[in-house]
N, C-alpha and C positions, 0 to 999 in steps of 0.2 A: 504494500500500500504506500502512498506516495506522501510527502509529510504534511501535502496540503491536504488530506485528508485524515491523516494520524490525529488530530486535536478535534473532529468532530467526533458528537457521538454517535452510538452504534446503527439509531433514525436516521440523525442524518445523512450517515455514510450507506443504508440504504437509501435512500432520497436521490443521491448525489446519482448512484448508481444505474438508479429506474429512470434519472433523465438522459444519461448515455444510451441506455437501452431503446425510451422513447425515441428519441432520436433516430437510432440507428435502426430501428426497427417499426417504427411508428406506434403509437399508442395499443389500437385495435389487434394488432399481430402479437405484440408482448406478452408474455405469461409470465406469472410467477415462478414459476419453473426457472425460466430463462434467467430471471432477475437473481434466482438462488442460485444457481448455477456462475453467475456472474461473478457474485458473492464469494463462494466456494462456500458454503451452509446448502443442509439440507429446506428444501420447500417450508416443510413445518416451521422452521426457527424464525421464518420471516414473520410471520403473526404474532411474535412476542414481541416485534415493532413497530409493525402496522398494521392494522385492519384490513385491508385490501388494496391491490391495486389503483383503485379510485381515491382513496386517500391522498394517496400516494401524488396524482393527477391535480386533486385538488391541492395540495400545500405546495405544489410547485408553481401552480396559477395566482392563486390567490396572495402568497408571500411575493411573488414578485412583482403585483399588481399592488398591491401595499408601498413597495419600494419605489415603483411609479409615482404614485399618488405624495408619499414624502418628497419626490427631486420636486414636484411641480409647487409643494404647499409652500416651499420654500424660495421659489421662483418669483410666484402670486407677491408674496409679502414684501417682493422688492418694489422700493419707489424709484425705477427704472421707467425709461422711455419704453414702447409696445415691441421695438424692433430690440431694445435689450434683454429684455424677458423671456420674447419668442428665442434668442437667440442662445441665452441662460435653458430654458426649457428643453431647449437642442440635446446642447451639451448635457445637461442631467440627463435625458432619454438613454443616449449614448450610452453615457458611463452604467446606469443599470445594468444595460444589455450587458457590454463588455465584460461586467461581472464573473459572468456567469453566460459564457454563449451557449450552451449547452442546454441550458435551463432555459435561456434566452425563445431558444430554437422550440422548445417543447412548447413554453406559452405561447407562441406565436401559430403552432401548426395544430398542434393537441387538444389545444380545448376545446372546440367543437366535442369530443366524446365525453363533456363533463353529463352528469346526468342533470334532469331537474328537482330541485329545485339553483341548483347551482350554476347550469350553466346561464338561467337567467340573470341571475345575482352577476356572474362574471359578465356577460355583455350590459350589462346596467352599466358594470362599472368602466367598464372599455369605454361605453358611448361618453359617459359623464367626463372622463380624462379627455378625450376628443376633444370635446366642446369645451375644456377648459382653454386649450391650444386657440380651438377657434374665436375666443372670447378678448384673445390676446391680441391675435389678426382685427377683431372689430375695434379694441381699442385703439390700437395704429391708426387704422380707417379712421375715426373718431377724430381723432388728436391733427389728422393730418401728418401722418408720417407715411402711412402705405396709402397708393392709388385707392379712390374709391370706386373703383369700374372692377373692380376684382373681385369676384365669387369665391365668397369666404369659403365655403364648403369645398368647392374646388381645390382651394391653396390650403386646406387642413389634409386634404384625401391624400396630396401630393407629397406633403411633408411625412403622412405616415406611410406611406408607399414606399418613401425613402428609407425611411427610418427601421422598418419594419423586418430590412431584408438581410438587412446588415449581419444577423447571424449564418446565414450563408455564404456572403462573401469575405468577410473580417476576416482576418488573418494577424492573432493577438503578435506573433511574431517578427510582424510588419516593422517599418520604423516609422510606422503612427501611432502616435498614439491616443487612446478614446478622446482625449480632449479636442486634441489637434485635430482629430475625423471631425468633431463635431462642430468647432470652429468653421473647417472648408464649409459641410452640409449647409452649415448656419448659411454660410455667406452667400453659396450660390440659390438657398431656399427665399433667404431674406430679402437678395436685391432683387430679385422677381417682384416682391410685392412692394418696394420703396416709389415714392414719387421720386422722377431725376430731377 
């Protein structure tokens, strides 16, 4: 085991595990089997740390939909111009993913299999982060910093389009690094919507 994971506990280093697996093997296709086997534990031992695969699905979503909602509350609170915020916003996005691309990857593709009542709960809270972004772009609009002929919904759909994909192509070993991605992102996302 690797040292980045020697200091979790024995949940979370199944957690860690079920989102390589997700990953690599998509949500629906995984078993428990697989994930024990990953492990190197028999099947049984897994339930003395999680309840089920779904569990599982859910604390990977929801923890880092949490970690979303923190880079953004923190964002919000600044007395920045709309183009600093969105830009701040960026950057916080970024660095969550970057985290954890892994995990990054799972939220982004896996949750559709949450069950209900959860997966509603999870796009409640997807759409509500959305429109916090979009909220940001009307204040620009507002203030006079971004064009006002520009479809807020548009220029949010775009910026998460972007952002969204990034655990497919990132490559933590790059000489970028999350800040620096999310500064370029910023820059070519932001001067789309500025008045010249």
């Amino acid at each position: 085991m690797s040292d980045a994971t020697t200091n979790l506990s024995r949940k979370e280093q199944v957690i860690r595990k079920a989102a390589e697996l997700f990953k690599d093997k998509g949500y629906a296709a995984a078993s428990m089997r697989d994930l024990a086997q990953l492990l190197g534990i028999e099947a049984a031992s897994l339930y003395s740390h999680i309840k089920s695969k779904e569990e599982i699905l859910r604390s990977l979503c929801f923890d880092m939909a949490a970690e979303f909602r923190k880079s953004l509350d923190d964002v919000e609170k600044q007395k920045a111009p709309a183009s600093e915020k969105l830009r701040n916003g960026i950057i916080g996005h970024i660095q969550v993913m970057a985290k954890d691309l892994t995990a990054s990857a799972v939220f982004m593709n896996e949750h559709r299999h949450l069950s209900q009542p959860y997966l509603r709960d999870f796009l409640l809270m997807r759409i509500n982060y959305i429109n916090r972004f979009k909220s940001i772009i009307e204040e620009g609009v507002q203030q006079g910093e971004f064009k006002d002929s520009i479809d807020k919904k548009l220029a949010v759909m775009t910026l998460f389009s972007s952002l969204n994909w990034m655990p497919m192509w990132y490559d933590p070993g790059s000489a970028i690094d999350p800040s620096q991605l999310g500064y370029q992102l910023a820059d070519m996302l932001i001067n789309g919507l500025k008045k010249n």
